[in-house]
N, C-alpha and C positions, 0 to 999 in steps of 0.2 A: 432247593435247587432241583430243575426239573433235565435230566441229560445234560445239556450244554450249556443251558441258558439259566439265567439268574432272575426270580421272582423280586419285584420293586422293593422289597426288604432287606433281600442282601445286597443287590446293588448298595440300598443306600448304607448297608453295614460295612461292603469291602470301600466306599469312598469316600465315604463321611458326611454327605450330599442329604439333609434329610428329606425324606419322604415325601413328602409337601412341594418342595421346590424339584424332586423328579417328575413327578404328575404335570408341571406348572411347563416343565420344558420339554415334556411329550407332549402336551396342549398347541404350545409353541413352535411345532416341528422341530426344535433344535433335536432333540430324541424321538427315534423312530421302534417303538415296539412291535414285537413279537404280539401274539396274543394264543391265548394255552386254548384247550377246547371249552373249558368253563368262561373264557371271556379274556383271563385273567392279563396283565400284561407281563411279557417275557420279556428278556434282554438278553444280547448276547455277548462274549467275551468282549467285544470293541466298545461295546458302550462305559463300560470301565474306561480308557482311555481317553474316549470322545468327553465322556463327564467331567475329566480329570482339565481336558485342552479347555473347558466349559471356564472351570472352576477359576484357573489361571487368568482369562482371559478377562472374566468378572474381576477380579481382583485387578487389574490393570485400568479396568474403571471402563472398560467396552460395552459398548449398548447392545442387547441382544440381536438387531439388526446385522452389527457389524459380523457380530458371532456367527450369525446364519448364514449369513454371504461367506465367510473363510469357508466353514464347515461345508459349505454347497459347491466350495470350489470357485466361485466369482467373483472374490478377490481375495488376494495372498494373505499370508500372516503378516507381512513387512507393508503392504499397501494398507492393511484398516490398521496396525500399529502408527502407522504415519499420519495417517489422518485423524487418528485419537487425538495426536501428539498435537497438530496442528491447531484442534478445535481447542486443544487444553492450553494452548499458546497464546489463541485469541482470547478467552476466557479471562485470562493472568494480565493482558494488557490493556482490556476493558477496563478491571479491576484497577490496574495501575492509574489510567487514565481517570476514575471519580476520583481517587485518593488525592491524588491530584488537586481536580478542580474545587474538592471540598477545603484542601487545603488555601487554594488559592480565596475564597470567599473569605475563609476564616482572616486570612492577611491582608487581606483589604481596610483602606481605612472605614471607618464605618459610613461615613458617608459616600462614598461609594462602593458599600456593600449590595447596595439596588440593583445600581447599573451592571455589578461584576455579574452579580446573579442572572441576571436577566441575560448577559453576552453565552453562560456558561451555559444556560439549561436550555440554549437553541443548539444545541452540538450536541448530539447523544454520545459521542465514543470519537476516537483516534479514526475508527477504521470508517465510518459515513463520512466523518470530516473530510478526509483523504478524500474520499468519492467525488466529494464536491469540486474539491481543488482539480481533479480530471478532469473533469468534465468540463470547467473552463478551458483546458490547453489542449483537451483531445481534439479539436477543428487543428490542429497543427501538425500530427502525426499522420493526417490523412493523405495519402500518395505514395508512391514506391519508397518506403523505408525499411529496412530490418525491424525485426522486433526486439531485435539487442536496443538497437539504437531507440526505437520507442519507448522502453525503459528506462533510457539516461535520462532521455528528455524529460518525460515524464518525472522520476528521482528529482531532479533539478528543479522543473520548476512548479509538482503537486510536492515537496518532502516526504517520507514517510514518516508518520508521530514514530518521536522513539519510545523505545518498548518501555524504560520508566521515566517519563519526562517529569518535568521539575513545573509549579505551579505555574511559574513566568513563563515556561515552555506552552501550557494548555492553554492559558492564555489568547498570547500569541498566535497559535493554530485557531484559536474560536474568533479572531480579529479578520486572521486570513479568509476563513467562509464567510464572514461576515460580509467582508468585499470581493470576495467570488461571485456574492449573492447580486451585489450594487449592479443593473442590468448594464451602467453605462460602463463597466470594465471591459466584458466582452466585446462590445460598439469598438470602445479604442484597438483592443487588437484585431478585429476586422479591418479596421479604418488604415491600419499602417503592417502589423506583422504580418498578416493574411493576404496583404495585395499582392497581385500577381503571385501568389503560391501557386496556381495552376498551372502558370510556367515554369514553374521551377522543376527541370528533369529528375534531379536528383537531390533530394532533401536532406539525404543522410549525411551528403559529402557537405554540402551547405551547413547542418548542424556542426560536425565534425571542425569545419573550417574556421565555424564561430569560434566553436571550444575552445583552437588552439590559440586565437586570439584572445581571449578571454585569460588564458593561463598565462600571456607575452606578459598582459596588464597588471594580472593577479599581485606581482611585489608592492606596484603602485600603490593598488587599490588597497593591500593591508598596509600601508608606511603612512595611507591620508594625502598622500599626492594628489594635486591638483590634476584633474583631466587634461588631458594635452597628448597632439596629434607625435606620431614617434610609430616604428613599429610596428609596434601592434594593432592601433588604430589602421595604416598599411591594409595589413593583414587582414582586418574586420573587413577593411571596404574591398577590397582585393577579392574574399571568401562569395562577398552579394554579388560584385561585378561577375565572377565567374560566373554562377549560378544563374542568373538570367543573361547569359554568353553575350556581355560586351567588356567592354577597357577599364579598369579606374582611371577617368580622369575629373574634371573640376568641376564640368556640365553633371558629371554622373554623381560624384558627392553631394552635389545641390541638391539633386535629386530625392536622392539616399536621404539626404538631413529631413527634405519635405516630408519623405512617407515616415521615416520613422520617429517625427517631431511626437504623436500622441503615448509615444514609449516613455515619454519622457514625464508625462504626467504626475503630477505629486501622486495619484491611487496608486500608478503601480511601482512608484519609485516607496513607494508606503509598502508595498506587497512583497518587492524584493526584498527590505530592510526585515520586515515580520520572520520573512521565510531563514534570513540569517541568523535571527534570534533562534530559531528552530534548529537547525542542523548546528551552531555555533562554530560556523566557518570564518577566518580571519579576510576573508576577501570572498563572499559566496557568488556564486556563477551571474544569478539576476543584479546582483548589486555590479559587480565589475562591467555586466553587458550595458549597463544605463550610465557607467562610468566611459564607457566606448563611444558611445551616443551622446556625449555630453560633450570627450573629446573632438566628436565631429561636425559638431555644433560648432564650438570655438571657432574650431580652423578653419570655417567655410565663410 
């Protein structure tokens, strides 16, 4: 040791750090050396410490990247902790997600091990699946909304894969992009959800308004009750009549039934049942809304 500073041997003797992997992260910038008049590289007391936050941080499973940004100051120890954590979360549910759909192959009868196969290896993962399913509902969240409320909506009717779904789960989610993909899904909700949404001031309260109708229904819809006007139905039409500021009355139901007749469609009445197998809700939001609509159908 030269004065103050520590020659790349003792460092690596007071830290345990061998010699090899000091050079490796002075190459790196993570270590910034001294240098003696002969060339040599110096260190000085901090680099003890900094080696030490190095060591730690490696063993946390952090990619030197992350390392370099704490150490440089541009982002916290709790912000690339988080985001380790995050990446190592997606990682874990990827993982969940094959075990899964290998699972699901394996349980297939064998003649329809073809078909299963062939449904599963167009879906890479939970997390593009999801992607898909937004991207059909995202033309609905467009206009003055919260982003709280963009969220629900979204939850409701992309699911999020759970983080260890069950064969029948993956499944089910590779059925759903399947008919994401069907061009004429999207046609239908243009054709009937989407009309006049440019009118509509206020989406969120419209959303909001459904929901609460949705949950008047919800006992029904888990007990297998027949659709039928009461209520809640009320309520549903009550929620749209506001929304584009006029009355519920029986000219306006007629109406309501006409635009939202392609809601009614076996695909997405297919799409809300999928999406319940997913979340295994005893009355899920899409399934109870098509039971509103089925109500308003009758009574009209």
């Amino acid at each position: 040791m030269t004065g103050d500073t520590l020659g790349i041997g003792d460092l690596a003797r007071r830290t345990g750090v061998p010699v090899r992997t000091i050079r490796f992260y002075c190459d790196e910038g993570i270590l910034e050396p001294l240098r003696s008049v002969g060339g040599h590289r110096r260190f000085d007391a901090a680099a003890i410490d900094r080696l030490g936050l190095v060591r730690r941080l490696r063993g946390l499973g952090l990619g030197l990247r992350s390392i370099t940004d704490v150490l440089a100051g541009r982002r916290s120890l709790d912000e690339a902790v988080a985001a380790e954590r995050a990446e190592l979360d997606r990682e874990v549910a990827t993982l969940a997600w094959r075990r899964a759909a290998l699972r699901a192959v394996e349980e297939a009868a064998p003649t329809d091990r073809g078909a299963r196969l062939d449904l599963l290896s167009a879906v890479e993962d939970g997390f593009s699946a999801r992607d898909t399913l937004v991207r059909l509902w995202h033309p609905m969240t467009t206009g003055p909304i919260p982003p709280d409320s963009v969220q629900m909506f979204l939850d409701v009717s992309a699911p999020p894969p759970p983080e260890l779904p069950t064969p029948a789960q993956v499944v089910a989610y590779a059925e759903l992009v399947l008919l994401a993909a069907d061009p004429a899904l999207p046609s239908h909700l243009r054709a009937s959800t989407l009309v006049n949404h440019d009118r509509i001031a206020d989406l969120a309260e419209l959303h909001a308004a459904v929901g609460d109708a949705c949950k008047l229904a919800s006992r029904q819809v888990a007990a297998g009750a027949r659709p039928k006007a009461g209520p809640a139905l009320d309520r549903f039409v009550a929620a749209h009549a506001a929304a584009l500021g006029t009355a519920d009355s029986p000219r306006f139901r007629l109406a309501l039934n006409r635009r939202t007749a392609p809601d009614r469609d076996p695909r997405i009445r297919r799409y809300w049942r999928l999406a319940g197998q997913i979340t295994g809700e005893p009355a899920p939001m899409g399934v109870t809304h098509t039971w509103l609509l089925d109500a308003l159908d009758g009574s009209v």
